[in-house]
C-alpha positions as CSV (number, residue, x, y, z in Angstrom):
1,X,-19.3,-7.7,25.7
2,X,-18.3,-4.1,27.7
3,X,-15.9,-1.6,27.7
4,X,-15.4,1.6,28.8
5,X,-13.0,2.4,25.4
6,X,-13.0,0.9,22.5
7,X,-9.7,1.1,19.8
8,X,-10.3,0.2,16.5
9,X,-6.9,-0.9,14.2
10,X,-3.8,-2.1,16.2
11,X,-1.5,-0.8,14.0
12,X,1.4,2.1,15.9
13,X,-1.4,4.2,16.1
14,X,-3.9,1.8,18.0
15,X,-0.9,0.6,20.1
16,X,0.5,3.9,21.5
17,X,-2.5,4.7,22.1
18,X,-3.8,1.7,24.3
19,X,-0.1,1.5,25.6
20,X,-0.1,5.3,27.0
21,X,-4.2,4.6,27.9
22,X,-3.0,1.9,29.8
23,X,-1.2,4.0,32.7
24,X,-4.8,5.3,33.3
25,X,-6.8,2.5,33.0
26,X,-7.3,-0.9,32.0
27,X,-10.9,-0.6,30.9
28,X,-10.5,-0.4,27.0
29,X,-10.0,-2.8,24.6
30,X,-7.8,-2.9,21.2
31,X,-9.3,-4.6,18.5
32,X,-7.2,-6.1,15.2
33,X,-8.6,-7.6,12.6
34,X,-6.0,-9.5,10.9
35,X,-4.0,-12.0,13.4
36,X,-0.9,-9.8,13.1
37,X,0.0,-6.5,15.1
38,X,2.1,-3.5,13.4
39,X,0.3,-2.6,10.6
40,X,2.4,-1.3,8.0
41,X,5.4,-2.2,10.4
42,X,6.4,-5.3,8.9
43,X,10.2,-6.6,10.0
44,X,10.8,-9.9,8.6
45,X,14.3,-12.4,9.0
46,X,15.4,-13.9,5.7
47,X,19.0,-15.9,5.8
48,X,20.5,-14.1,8.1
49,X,19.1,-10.5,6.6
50,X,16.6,-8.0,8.4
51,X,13.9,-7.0,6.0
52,X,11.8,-4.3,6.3
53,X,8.3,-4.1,4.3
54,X,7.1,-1.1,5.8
55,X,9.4,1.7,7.5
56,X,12.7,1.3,7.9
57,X,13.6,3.8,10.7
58,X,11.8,6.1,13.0
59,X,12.7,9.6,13.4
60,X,13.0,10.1,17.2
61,X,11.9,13.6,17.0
62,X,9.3,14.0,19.7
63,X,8.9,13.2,23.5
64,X,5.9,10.8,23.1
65,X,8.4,8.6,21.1
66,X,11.0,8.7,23.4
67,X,8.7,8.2,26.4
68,X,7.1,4.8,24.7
69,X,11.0,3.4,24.0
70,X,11.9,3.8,27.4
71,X,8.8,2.4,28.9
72,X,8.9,-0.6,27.0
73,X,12.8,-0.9,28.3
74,X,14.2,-0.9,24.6
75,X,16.0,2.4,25.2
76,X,19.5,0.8,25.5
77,X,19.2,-1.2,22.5
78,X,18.2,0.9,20.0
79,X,20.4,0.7,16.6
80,X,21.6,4.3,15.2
81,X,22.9,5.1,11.7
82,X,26.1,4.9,11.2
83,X,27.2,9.0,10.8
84,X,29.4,8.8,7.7
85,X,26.9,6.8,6.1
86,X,23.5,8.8,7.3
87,X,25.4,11.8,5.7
88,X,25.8,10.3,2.2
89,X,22.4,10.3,0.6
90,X,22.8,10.3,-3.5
91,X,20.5,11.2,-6.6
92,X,21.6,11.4,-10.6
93,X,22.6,14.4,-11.7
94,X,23.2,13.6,-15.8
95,X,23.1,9.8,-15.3
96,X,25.7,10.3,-12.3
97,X,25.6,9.4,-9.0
98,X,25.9,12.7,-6.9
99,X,25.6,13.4,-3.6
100,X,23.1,15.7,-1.8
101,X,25.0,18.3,-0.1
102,X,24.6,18.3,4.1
103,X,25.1,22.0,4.9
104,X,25.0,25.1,3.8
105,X,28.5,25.8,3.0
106,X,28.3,22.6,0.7
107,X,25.6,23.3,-1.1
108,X,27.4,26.3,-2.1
109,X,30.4,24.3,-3.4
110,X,28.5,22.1,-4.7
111,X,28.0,21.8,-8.7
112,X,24.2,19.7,-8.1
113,X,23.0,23.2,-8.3
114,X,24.0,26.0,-10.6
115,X,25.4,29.4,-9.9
116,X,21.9,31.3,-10.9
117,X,19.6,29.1,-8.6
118,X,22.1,29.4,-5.6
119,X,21.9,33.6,-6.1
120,X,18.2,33.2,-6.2
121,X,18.2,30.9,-2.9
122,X,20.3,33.9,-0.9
123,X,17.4,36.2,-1.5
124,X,14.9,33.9,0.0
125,X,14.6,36.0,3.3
126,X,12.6,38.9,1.2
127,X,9.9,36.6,-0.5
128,X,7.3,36.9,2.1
129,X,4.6,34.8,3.4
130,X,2.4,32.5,1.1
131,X,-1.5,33.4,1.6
132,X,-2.9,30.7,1.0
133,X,-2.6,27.0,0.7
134,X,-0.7,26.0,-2.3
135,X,0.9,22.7,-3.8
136,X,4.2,21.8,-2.8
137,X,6.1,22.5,-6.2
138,X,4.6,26.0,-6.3
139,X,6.1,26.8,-2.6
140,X,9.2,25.0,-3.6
141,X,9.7,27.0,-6.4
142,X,8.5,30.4,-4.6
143,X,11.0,29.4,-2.3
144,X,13.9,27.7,-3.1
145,X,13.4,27.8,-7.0
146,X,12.6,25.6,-9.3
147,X,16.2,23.5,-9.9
148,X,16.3,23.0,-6.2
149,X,12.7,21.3,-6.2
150,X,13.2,19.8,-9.1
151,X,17.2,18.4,-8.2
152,X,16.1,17.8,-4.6
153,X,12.9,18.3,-2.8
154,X,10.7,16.6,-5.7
155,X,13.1,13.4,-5.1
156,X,13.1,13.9,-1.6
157,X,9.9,13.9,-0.9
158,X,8.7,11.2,-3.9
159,X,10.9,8.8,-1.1
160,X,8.5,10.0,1.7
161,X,5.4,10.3,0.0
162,X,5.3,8.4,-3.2
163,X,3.1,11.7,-4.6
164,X,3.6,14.4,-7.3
165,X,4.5,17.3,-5.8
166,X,2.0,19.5,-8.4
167,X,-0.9,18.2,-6.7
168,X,0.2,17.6,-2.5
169,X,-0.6,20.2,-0.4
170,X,2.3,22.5,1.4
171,X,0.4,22.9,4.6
172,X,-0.2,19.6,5.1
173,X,2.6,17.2,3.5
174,X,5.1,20.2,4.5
175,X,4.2,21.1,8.1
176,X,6.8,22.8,10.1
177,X,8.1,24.6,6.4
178,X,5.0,26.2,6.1
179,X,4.5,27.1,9.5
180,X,7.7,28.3,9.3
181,X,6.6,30.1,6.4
182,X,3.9,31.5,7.9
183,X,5.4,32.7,11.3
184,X,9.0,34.3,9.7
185,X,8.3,34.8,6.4
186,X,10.9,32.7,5.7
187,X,12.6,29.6,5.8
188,X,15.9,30.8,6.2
189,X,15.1,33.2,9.0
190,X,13.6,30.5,10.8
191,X,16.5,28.1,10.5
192,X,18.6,31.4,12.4
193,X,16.0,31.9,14.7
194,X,15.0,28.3,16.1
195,X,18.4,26.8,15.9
196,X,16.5,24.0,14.0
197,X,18.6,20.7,14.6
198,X,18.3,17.1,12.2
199,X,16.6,14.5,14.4
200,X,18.0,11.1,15.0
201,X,16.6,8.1,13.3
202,X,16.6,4.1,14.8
203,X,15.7,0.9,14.4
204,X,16.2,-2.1,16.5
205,X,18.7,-5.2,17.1
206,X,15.1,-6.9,15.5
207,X,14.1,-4.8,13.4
208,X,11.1,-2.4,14.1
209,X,9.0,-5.1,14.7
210,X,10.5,-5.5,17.9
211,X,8.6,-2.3,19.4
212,X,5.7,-4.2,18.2
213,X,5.8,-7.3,20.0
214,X,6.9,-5.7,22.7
215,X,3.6,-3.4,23.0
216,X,2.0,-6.5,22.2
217,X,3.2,-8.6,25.5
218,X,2.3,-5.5,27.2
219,X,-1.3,-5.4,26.5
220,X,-1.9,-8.3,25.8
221,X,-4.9,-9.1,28.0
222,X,-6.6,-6.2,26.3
223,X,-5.9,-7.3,22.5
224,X,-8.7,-9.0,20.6
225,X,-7.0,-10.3,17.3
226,X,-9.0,-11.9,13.9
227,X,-12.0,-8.9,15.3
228,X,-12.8,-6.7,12.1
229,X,-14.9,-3.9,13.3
230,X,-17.6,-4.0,10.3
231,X,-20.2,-1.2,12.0
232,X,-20.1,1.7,14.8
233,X,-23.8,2.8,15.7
234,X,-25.1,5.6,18.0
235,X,-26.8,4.1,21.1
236,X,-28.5,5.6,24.3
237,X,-25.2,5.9,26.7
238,X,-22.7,5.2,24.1
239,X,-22.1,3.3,21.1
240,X,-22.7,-0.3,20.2
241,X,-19.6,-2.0,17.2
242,X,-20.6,-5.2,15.5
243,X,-18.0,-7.1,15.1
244,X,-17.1,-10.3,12.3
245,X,-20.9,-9.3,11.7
246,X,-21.5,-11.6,14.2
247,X,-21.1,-10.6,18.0
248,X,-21.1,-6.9,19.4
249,X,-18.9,-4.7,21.9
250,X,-20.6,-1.6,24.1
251,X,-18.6,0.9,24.9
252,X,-18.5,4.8,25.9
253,X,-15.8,6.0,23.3
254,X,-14.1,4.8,20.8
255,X,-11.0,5.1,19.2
256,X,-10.1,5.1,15.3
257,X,-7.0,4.2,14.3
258,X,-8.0,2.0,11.3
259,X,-6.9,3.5,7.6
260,X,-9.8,5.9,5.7
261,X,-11.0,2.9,3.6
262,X,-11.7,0.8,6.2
263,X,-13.2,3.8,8.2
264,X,-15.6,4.7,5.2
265,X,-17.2,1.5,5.8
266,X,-18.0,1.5,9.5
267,X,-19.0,4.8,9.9
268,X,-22.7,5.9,9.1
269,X,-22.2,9.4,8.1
270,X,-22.1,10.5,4.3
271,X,-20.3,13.8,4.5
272,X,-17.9,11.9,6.4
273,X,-17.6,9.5,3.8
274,X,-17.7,11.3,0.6
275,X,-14.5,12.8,2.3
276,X,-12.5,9.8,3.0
277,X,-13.6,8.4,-0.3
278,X,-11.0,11.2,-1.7
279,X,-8.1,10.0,0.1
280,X,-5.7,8.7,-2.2
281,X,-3.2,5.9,-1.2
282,X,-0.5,5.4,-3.9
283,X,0.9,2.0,-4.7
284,X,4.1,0.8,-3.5
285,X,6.4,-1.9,-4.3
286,X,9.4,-3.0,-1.9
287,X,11.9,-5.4,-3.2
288,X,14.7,-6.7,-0.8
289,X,18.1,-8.3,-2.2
290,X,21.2,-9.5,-0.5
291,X,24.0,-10.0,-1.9
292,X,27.7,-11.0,-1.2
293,X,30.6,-8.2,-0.5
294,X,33.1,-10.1,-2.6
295,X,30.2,-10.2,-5.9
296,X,29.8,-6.2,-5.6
297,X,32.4,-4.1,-7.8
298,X,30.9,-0.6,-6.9
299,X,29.9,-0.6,-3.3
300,X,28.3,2.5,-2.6
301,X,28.4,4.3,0.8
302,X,25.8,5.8,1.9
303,X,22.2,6.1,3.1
304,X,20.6,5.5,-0.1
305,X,20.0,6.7,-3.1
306,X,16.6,8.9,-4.7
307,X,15.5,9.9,-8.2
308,X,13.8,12.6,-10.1
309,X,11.4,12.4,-12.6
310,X,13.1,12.7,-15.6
311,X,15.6,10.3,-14.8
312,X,13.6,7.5,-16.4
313,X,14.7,4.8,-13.4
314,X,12.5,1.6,-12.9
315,X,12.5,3.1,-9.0
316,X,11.8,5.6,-6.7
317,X,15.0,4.9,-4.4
318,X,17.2,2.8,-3.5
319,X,18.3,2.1,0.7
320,X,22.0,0.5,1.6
321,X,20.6,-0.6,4.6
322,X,24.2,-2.3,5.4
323,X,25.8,0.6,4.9
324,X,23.0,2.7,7.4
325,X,22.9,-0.5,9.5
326,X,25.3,-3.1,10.6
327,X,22.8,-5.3,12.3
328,X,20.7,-5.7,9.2
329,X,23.4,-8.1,7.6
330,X,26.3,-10.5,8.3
331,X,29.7,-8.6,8.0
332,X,30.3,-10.6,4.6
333,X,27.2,-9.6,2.6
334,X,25.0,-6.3,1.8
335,X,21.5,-5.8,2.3
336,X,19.5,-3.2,-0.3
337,X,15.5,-2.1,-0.1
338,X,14.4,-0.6,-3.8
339,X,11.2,1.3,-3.8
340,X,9.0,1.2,-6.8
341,X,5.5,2.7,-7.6
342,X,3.8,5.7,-6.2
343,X,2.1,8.2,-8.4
344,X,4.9,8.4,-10.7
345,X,4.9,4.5,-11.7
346,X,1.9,3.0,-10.9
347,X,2.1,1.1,-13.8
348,X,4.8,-0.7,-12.7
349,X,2.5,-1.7,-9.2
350,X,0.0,-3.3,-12.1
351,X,3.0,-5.7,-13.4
352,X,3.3,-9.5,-12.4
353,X,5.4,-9.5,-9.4
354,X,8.5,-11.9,-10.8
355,X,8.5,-10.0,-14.0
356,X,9.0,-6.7,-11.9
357,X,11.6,-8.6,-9.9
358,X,13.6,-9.5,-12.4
359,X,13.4,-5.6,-14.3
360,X,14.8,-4.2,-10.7
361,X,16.8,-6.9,-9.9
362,X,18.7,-6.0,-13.2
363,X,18.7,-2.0,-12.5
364,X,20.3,-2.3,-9.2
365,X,22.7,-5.3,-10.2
366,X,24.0,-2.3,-13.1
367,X,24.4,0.3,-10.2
368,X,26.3,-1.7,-8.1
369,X,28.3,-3.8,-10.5
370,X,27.2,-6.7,-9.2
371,X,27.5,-10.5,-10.7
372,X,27.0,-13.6,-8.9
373,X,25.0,-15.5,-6.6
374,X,21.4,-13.3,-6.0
375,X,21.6,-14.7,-1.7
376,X,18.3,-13.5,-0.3
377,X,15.2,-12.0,-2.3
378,X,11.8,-10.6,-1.0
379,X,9.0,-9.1,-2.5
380,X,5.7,-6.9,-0.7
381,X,3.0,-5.2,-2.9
382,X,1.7,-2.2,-0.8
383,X,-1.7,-1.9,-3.0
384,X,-3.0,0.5,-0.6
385,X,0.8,2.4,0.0
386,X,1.0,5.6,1.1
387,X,-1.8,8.4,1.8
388,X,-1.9,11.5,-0.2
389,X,-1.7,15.1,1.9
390,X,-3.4,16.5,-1.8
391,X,-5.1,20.1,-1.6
392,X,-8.5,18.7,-0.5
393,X,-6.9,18.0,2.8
394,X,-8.3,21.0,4.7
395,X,-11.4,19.5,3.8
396,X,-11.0,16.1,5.3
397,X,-9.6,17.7,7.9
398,X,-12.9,20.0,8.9
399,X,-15.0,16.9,8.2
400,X,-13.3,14.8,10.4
401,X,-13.6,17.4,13.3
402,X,-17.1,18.3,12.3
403,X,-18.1,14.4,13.0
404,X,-16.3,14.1,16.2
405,X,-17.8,17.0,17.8
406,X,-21.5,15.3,16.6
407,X,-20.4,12.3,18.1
408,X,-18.9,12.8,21.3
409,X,-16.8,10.0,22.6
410,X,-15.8,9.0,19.1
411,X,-11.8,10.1,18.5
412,X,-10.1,9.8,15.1
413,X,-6.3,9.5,14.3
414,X,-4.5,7.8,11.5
415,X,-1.5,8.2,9.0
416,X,-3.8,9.6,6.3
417,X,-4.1,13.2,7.8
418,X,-2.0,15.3,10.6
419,X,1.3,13.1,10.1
420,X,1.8,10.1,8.6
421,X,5.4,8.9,10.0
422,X,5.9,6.2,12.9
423,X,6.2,9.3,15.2
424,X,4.0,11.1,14.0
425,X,1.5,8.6,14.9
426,X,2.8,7.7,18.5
427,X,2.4,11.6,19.2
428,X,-0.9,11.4,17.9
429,X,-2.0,8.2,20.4
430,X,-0.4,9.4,23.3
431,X,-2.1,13.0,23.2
432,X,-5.8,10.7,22.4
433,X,-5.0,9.0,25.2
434,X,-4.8,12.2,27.2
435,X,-8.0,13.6,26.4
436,X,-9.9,10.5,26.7
């Protein structure tokens, strides 16, 4: 077998990037090695409920994203928050449900944050530029303070990242606030200066899987499912990939997509691999209930729910995707995704999944005052959850770069470095299928 390009993984990354190859060419071919597409995006319909096992929305916060939607024709469809509800996101505050303030003037008002941390925020324009990389607590707290990281970003980004904030790195799991950083000097001044604006987030009618199967009809002809890549080697003209360890596939480039554990074993290059051994996915949990209106005495409004450390919660966060999303759920019942694990509770990833269940079922039955019929339950272990952006990143980073310029024709993207949201990853198969 022959091809002028070869993609490895058809997760979002392998798929953008065959989808946006395909107005060039149709020489290349996407191989997946599991019979399902999507990857982490994992929509599934339970009595009458739309559950989501991997992400739940996509930021639409880049053109690459919004040129894929509308060439797939799903641009009319797609499913927005609902605003009152996407502006209601919640963490404790002394065991009490409090909400996050939107804007500036509320945070002032608010009393989430005392009166000393809010005098030190106002003199943020005067700290100057960090030097060097650093972890995100420290540029938090250089920043901001630590109440504020500790109240709000460390919560914040535990729900994006799963990590500990002591040991990600700013320049990399914080992007645009460090190059903000870097090019004002400060946050605040950039803010002023950019006119920086909050980007929508979607979903669809289906659920997220329905941009899946839709790239999936699309390139169909080029999609060779149950194929796990298990080596790449260097040939005269190209490269030759074994495949099942039983057929092979020549080709002139090739195209990673495929997560840095799976890559490790492909490749045969040590420095390359001694570096994606590092990368550290943490463990997540995703629980799904549904439960009737008329059962739930405290229905909260809102987008979800995050907490901190030292709250001492079974979970990272809590979604009311019912109250985000109307399509999720019949009019008479509410849907709710719980998030459990990451660095902070790995030990709860270790525990028998009904056990779990039941522990979580019981936390979120107390928040929401909830007794009565349990309608819908699922359950998805994420062993391998969410990769790490630690301090070793600019490491990774150089190696990755350093092997792709001794191997030309070979082009790697994935969530584990440069981005790892659903958008991220579109931007980053759309500009490889540029360069190609």
């Amino acid at each position: 077998m022959q091809t002028e390009t070869l993609i490895i993984g058809a997760g979002i990354s392998g798929l953008s990037t065959a989808h946006f190859l395909s107005k060039k060419t149709s020489q290349f071919l996407l191989l997946e090695s599991s019979s399902k597409l999507g990857g982490v995006i994992q929509s599934k319909s339970i009595n009458d409920f739309i559950c989501e096992n991997g992400p739940n929305t996509v930021l639409l916060n880049n053109k690459a994203t919004i040129e894929l939607i509308k060439d797939l024709g799903l641009w009319d469809v797609l499913c927005y928050p609902k605003d009152e509800s996407n502006k209601k996101r919640f963490v404790f505050d002394d065991g009490n449900l409090t909400k996050i303030p939107n804007s500036f003037l509320e945070f002032l008002s608010s009393g989430l944050i005392s009166v000393k941390s809010k005098i030190f925020l106002l003199s943020e324009f005067f700290r100057g530029r960090h030097k060097e990389n650093t972890t995100v607590y420290n540029f938090i707290k250089k920043r901001f303070g630590k109440e504020i990281h500790d109240k709000l970003f460390e919560p914040f980004l535990t729900g994006i990242y799963a990590g500990d904030t002591r040991k990600m790195s700013a320049k990399h799991s914080l992007k645009n606030l460090w190059n903000y950083d870097q090019k004002y000097g400060s946050i605040f001044k950039a803010i002023f200066s950019e006119k920086l604006k909050r980007s929508n987030s979607f979903n669809f009618p289906n659920g997220l899987r329905q941009m899946i199967d839709s790239l999936g009809q699309s390139l169909n002809k080029n999609i060779l499912k149950g194929a796990e890549v298990t080596k790449v080697s260097k040939v005269s003209g190209g490269y030759e990939v074994l495949v099942n360890n039983s057929y092979t596939v020549k080709c002139k480039k090739i195209v990673s997509t495929v997560p840095s554990y799976v890559l490790k074993n492909i490749i045969d290059n040590k420095k390359l691999k001694d570096k994606l051994v590092d990368v550290n996915y943490n463990p997540i949990d995703v629980f799904h209930f549904g439960f009737r209106n008329e059962n739930i005495k405290n229905k909260i409004q809102g987008f979800g729910v995050l907490t901190k450390k030292n709250d001492q919660k079974n979970y990272l966060g809590i979604l009311f995707n019912s109250s985000i999303f109307s399509h999720l759920s019949r009019d008479d019942m509410s849907l709710y995704t719980v998030l459990v694990g990451g660095e902070r509770q790995k030990s709860l990833c270790n525990m028998e999944g009904k056990k779990l269940q039941e522990i979580i079922l019981n936390d979120i039955q107390e928040l929401l005052n909830h007794k009565g019929e349990v309608v819908m339950s699922n359950h998805y272990r994420w062993v391998n959850g969410i990769p790490q952006y630690n301090l070793n990143q600019d490491d990774l980073v150089r190696s990755i770069k350093n092997y792709m310029s001794e191997n030309q024709g070979v082009y790697i993207i994935g969530s584990y470095f440069d981005g790892l949201s659903v958008s991220d990853c579109i931007q980053k198969g759309k500009k490889i299928s540029e360069i190609i």
